[in-house]
C-alpha positions, 0 to 999 in steps of 0.5 A, a space after each residue: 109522566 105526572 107533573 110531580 111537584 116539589 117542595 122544598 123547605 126551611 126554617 126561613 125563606 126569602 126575603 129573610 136574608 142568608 145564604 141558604 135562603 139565597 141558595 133556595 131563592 134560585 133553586 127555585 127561580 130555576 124550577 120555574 124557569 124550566 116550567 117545573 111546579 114547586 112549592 116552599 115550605 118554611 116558617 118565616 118569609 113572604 111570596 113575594 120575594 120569591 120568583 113568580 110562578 113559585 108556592 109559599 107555604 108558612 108554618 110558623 112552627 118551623 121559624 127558628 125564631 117561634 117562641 115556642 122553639 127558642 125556649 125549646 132550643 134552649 133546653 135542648 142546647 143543654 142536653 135536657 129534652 124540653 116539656 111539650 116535645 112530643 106535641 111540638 112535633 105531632 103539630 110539626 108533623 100534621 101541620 107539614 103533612 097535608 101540603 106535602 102529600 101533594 109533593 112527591 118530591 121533597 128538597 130539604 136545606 140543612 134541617 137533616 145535619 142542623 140543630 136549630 129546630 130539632 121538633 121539625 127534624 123529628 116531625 121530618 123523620 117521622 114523615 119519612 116513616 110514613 109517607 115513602 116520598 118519590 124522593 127526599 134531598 137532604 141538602 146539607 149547607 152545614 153540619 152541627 156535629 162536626 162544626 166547632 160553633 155547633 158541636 158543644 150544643 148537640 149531645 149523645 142520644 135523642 133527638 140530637 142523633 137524628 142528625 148523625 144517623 145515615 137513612 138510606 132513603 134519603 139523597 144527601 147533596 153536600 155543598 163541597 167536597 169538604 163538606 161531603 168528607 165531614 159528612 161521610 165521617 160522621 155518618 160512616 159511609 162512603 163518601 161516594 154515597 153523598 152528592 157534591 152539588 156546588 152553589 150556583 150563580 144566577 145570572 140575572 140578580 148577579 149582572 143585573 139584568 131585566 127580564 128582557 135582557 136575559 131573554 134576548 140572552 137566550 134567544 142570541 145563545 149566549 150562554 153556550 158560546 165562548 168567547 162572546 164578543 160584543 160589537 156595541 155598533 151601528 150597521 154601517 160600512 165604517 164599522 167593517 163588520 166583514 172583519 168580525 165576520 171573518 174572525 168569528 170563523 177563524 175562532 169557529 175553525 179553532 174548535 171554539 163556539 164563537 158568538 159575534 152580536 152586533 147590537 145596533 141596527 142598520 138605519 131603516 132610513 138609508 137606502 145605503 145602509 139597508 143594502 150594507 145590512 144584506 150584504 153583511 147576512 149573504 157574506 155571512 150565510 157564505 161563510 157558514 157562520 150565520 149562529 155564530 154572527 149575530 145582529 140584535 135587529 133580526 134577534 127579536 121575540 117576534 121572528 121575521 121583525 125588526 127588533 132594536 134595543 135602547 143602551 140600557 139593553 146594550 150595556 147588559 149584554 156588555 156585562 155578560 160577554 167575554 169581550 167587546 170587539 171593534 174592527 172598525 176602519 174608521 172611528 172619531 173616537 171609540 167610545 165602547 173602549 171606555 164603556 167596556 172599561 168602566 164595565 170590567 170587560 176586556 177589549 180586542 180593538 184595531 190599533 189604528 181606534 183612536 181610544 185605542 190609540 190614544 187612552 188605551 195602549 197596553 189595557 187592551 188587545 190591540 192587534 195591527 190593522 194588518 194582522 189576518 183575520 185567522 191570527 185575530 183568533 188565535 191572539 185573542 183565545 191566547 189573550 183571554 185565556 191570560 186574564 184569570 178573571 177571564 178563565 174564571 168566568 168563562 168556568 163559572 159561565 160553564 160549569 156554575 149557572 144555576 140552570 147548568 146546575 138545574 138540568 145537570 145535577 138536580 133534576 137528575 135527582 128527582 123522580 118523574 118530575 116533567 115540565 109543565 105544558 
C-alpha cells in the first residue's frame, strides 16, 4: 500500500496555546511515533513546537487573527457577507490546494462546525468538490450554531449554513457524546453517523518523562500491564526479591497481567551478589513468570547488555506504575515509601519496614510478614481497586492514551495509511 500522508489543519498550531492546538500536538506526536508521515496546515504557529518528524505548513490566511479575516469576521457576525469574500476564498482555495494534493487524507479541527474563518470553511467545501480526498475528518471540538456563546453571531443562509449542512463525504468525529448529540440535532441524522472519539493523554508531557523513560517504558511493557508495581531496589538477598517473584504469579493466576520491575541492578562487583542475580532469573524462569518480572539491568536498548539507569530514571518509572512494592526482610529505613509518597503513588509494603512501621501505618498496604504470597495478590487488587484515583488511572492508562486511541480509533479512519519503512 502507498504511504499516504495526512494532513491536518487549523486556524492555529502549536506553540499557539489552546485546547485544540493541544489536542493536534499529540495527535500528531502519535502519527510520528507509529511511523506515519504527516503534515500541519495552519495560519499561525512554529515546526518547532511540534514533534519532530512532523511537516508545518503556514498560510496565514487561515490565522483567525489575519487582518484581513477579523475585519471580514466582523461583517459576517452581523449577518452582511463582507467586500472581498469571493477572492478571500479563491486565495484560500489555491494557497491550500497545492500542499493538500500530496495528502489523501485529510484531519480537520473545528473549521466544518465553527465560524471564526468562514472564507476557510468555503475554500474547504470547495475542495472537497474538487478534489475527492481518500478521506475527510471533520473533527468537531465545538459547535457555533448550537453554542450560546456562538449562536447569536451565525445567521440563516450563506455561508453560515455550511456549518450546519451534513456532506456525506465527510467522517464527523465528535468530542463526546455530548457533543455527538448536538451535532446530530443539528444536522438531522442519526447520531450513529458521528464518531465519539474522546481526548487522549500523552503520557510523556503528562508525567514528565524524557525520551529514555518512555523507551525503556515500552521496552518493560508497561503500558499493557496492570498493576504495575515498582521495586525501586538494589539485587541483594535483603530485599527478597523471590517474594515479589512469588506475588507476581499469584496476581498472574488472578487472571490479571502483572508487571514486577526491579530498577536497580546486582553490583557487578560482588561475586555474591551476581550469583543472587542468577538465582532470581532461574527461580523466575520456573516459575513462568519471566514477562511478568522484570529487572531494569537486562532491560536495555542493547539486548544481551547491562543496562543501569540514574534516579532521574527511577523516579519516572514511580510516576508511571500502579504502586510501588517492598518485600524486603531487612530495611534500616525504606526510603521509597516516602518517595512514593511525595509522588502520589500508593505502597504495598511488609509490615515489619521500618518507614512502614513507623511513618506510615494506615497510608499504606501493609500486609504481615506471614501472609502468603496468593493472599498478597488477592489484598492488593482489593486495595488498588479501593483508591478512585487508582480505578481512574488504570482507565485512562487503558482506554485513553493517545496511542491506545491512535491504533484503535483513528487510524481505522483513514484509508491505505501504512507506516513508513
Amino acid at each position: 500500500m502507498a504511504n499516504d500522508k495526512t494532513a491536518v489543519l487549523h486556524y492555529t498550531a502549536p506553540p499557539v496555546v489552546g485546547g485544540v492546538e493541544a489536542v493536534i500536538e499529540a495527535q500528531v506526536r502519535s502519527f510520528v511515533n507509529a511511523g506515519f508521515p504527516v503534515t500541519v496546515i495552519a495560519g499561525n504557529g512554529n515546526g518547532s513546537a511540534l514533534p519532530e518528524g512532523c511537516e508545518l505548513v503556514l498560510i496565514p490566511e487561515m490565522d483567525t487573527r489575519h487582518p484581513d479575516i477579523m475585519r471580514m469576521s466582523a461583517e459576517l457576525e452581523q449577518g452582511r457577507l463582507p467586500n472581498g469574500w469571493d477572492r478571500m476564498v479563491e486565495t484560500l482555495t489555491l494557497q491550500i490546494r497545492s500542499t493538500l494534493r500530496q495528502h489523501p487524507n485529510w484531519i480537520v479541527h473545528n473549521i466544518f462546525t465553527k465560524h471564526f474563518n468562514l472564507p476557510l470553511t468555503s475554500a474547504l467545501i470547495r475542495l472537497l468538490d474538487d478534489e475527492a480526498p481518500s478521506q475527510c475528518v471533520a473533527w468537531c471540538h465545538d459547535i457555533s450554531w448550537t453554542s450560546p456563546g456562538s449562536s447569536g453571531k451565525v445567521h440563516p443562509g450563506f455561508p453560515w449554513d455550511l456549518l450546519r449542512t451534513y456532506r456525506e463525504d465527510l467522517t464527523y468525529v465528535a468530542v463526546s457524546k455530548q457533543r455527538q448529540e448536538e451535532l446530530a440535532g443539528l444536522f438531522g441524522c442519526p447520531a450513529e453517523e458521528i464518531h465519539v472519539i474522546y481526548n487522549g493523554v500523552d503520557l510523556q508531557q503528562t508525567l514528565g518523562l524524557s525520551r529514555q523513560g518512555v523507551d525503556l517504558i515500552y521496552r518493560l511493557g508497561i503500558l499493557e500491564a496492570y498493576p504495575v508495581l515498582l521495586m525501586p531496589v538494589r539485587v541483594t538477598r535483603a530485599k527478597n526479591i523471590e517474594l515479589a517473584i512469588d506475588t507476581a504469579v499469584g496476581l498472574r493466576d488472578l487472571g490479571t497481567r502483572p508487571k514486577v520491575v526491579i530498577t536497580g541492578p546486582p553490583d557487578p562487583h560482588s561475586l555474591e551478589s551476581m550469583a543472587y542475580f542468577e538465582e532470581l532469573i532461574r527461580y523466575r524462569e520456573k516459575a513462568g513468570v519471566e514477562q511478568e518480572v522484570r529487572f531494569v539491568y537486562e532491560s536495555g536498548p542493547e539486548p544481551g547488555k547491562p543496562f543501569t539507569i540514574p534516579a532521574k530514571l527511577v523516579w519516572e518509572l514511580m510516576r508511571a506504575c500502579d504502586a510501588v512494592l517492598m518485600t524486603s526482610d531487612r530495611e534500616g529505613f525504606g526510603m521509597p515509601v516516602l518517595e512514593a509518597g511525595i509522588a502520589g503513588v500508593p505502597v504495598i509494603a511488609r509490615r515489619s519496614i521500618p518507614a512502614v512501621r513507623e511513618i506510615a501505618v494506615g497510608e499504606v498496604l501493609a500486609y504481615p510478614d506471614e501472609l502468603s504470597p496468593q493472599l498478597a495478590a488477592r489484598q492488593i487488587l482489593s486495595w488498588l481497586d479501593s483508591i478512585p484515583t487508582s480505578r481512574l488511572r488504570r482507565k485512562v492508562k487503558t482506554d485513553f492514551l493517545w496511542e491506545n486511541l491512535f491504533e484503535r480509533q483513528i487510524r481505522p479512519l483513514l484509508r491505505r495509511t501504512e507506516p513508513e519503512h
